[in-house]
C-alpha positions as CSV (number, residue, x, y, z in Angstrom):
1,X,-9.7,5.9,-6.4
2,X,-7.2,8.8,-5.4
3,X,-6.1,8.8,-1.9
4,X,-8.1,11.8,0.6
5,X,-6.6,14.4,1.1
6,X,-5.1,14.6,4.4
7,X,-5.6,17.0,7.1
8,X,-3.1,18.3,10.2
9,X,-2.0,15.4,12.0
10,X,-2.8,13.0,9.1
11,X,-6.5,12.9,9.7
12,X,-8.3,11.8,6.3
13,X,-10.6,14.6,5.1
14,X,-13.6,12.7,3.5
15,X,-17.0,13.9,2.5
16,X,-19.8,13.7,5.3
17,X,-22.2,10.6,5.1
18,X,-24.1,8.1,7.5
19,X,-24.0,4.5,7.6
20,X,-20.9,2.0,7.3
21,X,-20.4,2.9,3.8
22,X,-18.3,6.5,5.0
23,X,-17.3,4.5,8.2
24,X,-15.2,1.9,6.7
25,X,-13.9,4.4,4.0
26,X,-12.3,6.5,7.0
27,X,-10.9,4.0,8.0
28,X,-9.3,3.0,5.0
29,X,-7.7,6.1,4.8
30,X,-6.3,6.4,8.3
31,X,-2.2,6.8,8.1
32,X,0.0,4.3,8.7
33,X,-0.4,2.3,12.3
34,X,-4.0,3.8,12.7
35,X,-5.5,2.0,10.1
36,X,-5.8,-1.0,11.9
37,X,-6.2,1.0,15.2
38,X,-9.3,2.4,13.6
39,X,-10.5,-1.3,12.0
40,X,-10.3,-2.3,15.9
41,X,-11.5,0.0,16.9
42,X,-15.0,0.0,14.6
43,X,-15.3,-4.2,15.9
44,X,-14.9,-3.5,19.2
45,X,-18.1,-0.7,19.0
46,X,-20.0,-3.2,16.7
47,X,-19.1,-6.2,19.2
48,X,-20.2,-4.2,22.1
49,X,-23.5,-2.2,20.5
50,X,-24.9,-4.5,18.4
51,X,-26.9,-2.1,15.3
52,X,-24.7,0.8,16.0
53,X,-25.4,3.5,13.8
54,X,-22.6,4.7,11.9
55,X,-21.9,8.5,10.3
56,X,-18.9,10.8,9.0
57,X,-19.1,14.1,10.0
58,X,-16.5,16.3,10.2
59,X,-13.7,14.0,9.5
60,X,-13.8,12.0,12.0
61,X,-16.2,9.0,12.1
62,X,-19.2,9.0,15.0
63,X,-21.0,6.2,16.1
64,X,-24.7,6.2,18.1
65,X,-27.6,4.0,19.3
66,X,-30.5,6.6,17.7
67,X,-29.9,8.1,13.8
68,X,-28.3,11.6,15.1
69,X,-27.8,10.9,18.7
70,X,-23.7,10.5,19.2
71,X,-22.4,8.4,21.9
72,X,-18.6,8.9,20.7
73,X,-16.4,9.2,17.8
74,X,-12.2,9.4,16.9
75,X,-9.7,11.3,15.0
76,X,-6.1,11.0,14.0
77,X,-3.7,13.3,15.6
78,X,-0.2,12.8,14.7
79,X,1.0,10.5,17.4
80,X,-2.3,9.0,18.8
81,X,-5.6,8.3,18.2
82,X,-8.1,10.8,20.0
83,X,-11.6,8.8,21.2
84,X,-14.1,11.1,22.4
85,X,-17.0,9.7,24.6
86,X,-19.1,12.5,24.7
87,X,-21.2,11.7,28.2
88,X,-17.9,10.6,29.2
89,X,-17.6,12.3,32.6
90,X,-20.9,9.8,33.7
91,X,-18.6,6.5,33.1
92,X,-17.1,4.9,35.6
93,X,-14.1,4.9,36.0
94,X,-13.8,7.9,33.4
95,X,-12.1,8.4,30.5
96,X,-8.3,10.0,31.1
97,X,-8.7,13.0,29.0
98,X,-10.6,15.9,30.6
99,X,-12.0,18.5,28.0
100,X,-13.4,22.0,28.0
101,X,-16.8,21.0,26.6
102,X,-19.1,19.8,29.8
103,X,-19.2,16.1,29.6
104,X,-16.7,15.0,27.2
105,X,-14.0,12.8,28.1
106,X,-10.7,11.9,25.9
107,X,-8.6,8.7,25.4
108,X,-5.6,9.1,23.3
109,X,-4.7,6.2,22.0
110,X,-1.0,5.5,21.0
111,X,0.5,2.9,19.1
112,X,0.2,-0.3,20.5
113,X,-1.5,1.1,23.8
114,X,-5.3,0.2,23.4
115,X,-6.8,-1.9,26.5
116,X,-9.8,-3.3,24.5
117,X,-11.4,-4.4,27.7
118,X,-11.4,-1.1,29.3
119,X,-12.8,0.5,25.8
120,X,-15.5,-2.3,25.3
121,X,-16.5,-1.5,28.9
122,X,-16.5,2.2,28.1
123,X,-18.5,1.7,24.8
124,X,-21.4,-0.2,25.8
125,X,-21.5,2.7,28.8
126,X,-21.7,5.1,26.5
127,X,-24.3,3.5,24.4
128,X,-26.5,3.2,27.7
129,X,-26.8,7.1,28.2
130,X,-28.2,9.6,26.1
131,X,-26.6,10.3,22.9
132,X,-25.9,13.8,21.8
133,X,-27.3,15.6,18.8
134,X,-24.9,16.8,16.3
């Protein structure tokens, strides 16, 4: 199998697709340190929402409660790893990153900085408000 060509910032550019299937092929093709950023990352959403449904779409690897209904998903940038929790601004406490788009809220993610308490707690928040469609 050839290697995905890679967008800016490294991110894998892969063909859409639901279920774990795309998921864990993402994954696989995440550069360098954010491979097993991204493997931790997937756990820690399956350990937290147990029968998360799983999708590719747009590069970038989105994750919901409901077939179609997001609660977040990630990308690679070059130096961190952006997690966007789209009802993010109706955790508590919220995400870091602010974002033009109503509701969204960003955690970058650089090597070796991931609190996986704080993003558990933030995932299964997510998962208890309404997804969005995409």
């Amino acid at each position: 199998m050839s290697e995905p060509r890679r967008l800016s910032g490294g991110n894998p550019q892969l063909t859409k697709g639901y279920g774990d299937g795309p998921v864990q092929a993402y994954i696989a093709a995440m550069p360098d340190w954010k491979r097993p950023l991204g493997a931790r990352l997937d756990a820690l959403i399956e350990a937290a929402v147990p029968g998360v449904k799983k999708a590719v779409k747009w590069n970038s690897p989105f994750y919901g409660v409901e077939e179609g209904l997001w609660f977040l998903s990630f990308h690679c940038f070059n130096r961190y790893v952006k997690v966007a929790f789209f009802k993010g601004e109706a955790m508590t406490p919220m995400p870091p990153g602010s974002s033009k788009q109503k509701n969204v809220r960003y955690l970058d993610i650089h090597e070796g900085e991931l609190d996986e308490a704080q993003f558990s707690d933030w995932v299964k928040q997510a998962a208890r408000l309404p997804g969005e469609k995409m």
